[in-house]
N, C-alpha and C positions, 0 to 999 in steps of 0.2 A: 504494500500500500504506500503511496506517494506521502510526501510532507505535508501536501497540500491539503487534502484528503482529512489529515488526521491534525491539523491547526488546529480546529477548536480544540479537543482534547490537551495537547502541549500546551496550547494557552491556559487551560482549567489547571493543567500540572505547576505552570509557572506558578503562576497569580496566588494557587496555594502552600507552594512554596516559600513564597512572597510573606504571604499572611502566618505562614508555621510561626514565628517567632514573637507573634502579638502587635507588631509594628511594619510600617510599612517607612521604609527611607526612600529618596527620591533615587537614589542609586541603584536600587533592587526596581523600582518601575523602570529606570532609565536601560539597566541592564536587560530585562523580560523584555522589552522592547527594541534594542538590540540583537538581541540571539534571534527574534521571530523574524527579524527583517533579514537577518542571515540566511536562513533557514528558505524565507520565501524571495530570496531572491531581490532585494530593496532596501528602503534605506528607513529607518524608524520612523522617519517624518511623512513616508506615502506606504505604513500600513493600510491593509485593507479595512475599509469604514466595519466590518464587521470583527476583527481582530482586535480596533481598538476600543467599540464599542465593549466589546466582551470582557478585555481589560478594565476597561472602565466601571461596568456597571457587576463585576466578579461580586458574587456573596457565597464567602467561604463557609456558613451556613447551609449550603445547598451542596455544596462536593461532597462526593462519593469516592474518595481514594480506590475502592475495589473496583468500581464503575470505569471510572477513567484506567486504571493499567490494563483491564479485559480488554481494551483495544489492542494490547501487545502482546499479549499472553502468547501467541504465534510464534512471534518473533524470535530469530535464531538468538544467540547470547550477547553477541557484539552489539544487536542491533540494542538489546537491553541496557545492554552497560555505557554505551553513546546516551539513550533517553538519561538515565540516572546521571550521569556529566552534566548534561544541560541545563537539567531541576536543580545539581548541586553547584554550578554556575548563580544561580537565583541566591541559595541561602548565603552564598560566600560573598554577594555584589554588597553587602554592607561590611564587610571586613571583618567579620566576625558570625561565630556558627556556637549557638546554643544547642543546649540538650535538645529544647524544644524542636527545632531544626535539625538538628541529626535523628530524632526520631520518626518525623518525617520519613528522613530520606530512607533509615531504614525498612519503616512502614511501605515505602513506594517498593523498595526491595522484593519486599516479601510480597505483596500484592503481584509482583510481576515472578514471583517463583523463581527467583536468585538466590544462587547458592552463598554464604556469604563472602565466601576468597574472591567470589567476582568483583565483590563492590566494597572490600574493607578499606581498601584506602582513602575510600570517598568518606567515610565517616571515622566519626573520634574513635578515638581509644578511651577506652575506659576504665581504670586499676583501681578495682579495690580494694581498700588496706581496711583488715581488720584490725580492731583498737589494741590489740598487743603489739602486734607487726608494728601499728604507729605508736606507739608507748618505746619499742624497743630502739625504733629509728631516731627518735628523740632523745635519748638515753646514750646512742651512741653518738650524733652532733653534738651534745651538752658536753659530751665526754672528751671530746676531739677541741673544744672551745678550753676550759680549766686544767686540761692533763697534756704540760706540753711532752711534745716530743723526747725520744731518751735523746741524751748527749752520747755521741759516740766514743768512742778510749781516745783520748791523744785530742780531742777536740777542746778550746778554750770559749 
């Protein structure tokens, strides 16, 4: 299926990408509107009147995350891990990618039946220290901070 074809949907994927992290900056519109005119061939300022309307008038109230990736579910792996670049093009156009935002992208992940090695490096890492683990790591920078170094034999 062509780009064309499947715009609206990409637009729906943006826009709530856009909106995943509560806030919308003019750089994440400026950007979703960039990658579409990419995409269709043009230049953001002669999107199509129905591209920009859809941007415009988007109510992330109404998206279906499982709805909009069933358009790709087909789609061989490359062609999934290109869509998931694009989305995560969106979350990154404010310079900064919250949990709220990487869950997203992982959500769009999974909705499209992605293994996760396909797409880990589009999203955070995430390490969790349990409270010993973090007690001990502290115990040993406190320790490294009050207990200097030995002095070696012969050294003044």
């Amino acid at each position: 299926m062509k780009v064309r074809e499947r715009i609206h949907v990409i637009t729906e994927l943006f826009c709530a990408a856009i909106y995943a992290d509560g806030t919308i900056m003019g750089a994440e519109d400026e950007e979703a509107r960039r990658v579409l005119a990419d995409l269709l061939l043009t230049t953001p300022d002669q999107l199509p009147e129905h591209v920009d309307r859809h941007i415009r008038e988007f109510d992330v109230t109404k998206f279906d995350l499982d709805v909009a990736a069933r358009d790709f579910l087909a789609d061989p792996p490359m062609k999934k891990r290109r869509l998931l670049e694009l989305v995560s093009k969106m979350v990154d156009a404010d310079g900064e990618m919250d949990l709220r935002e990487d869950q997203f992208l992982r959500a769009l992940a999974e909705a499209l039946e992605m293994d996760a090695s396909e797409y880990e490096d589009l999203v955070l890492e995430i390490e969790v220290i349990e409270p010993e683990e973090r007690l001990r790591r502290k115990r040993e920078s406190f320790t490294e901070l009050i207990v200097p170094p030995p002095i070696p034999p012969g050294a003044k």
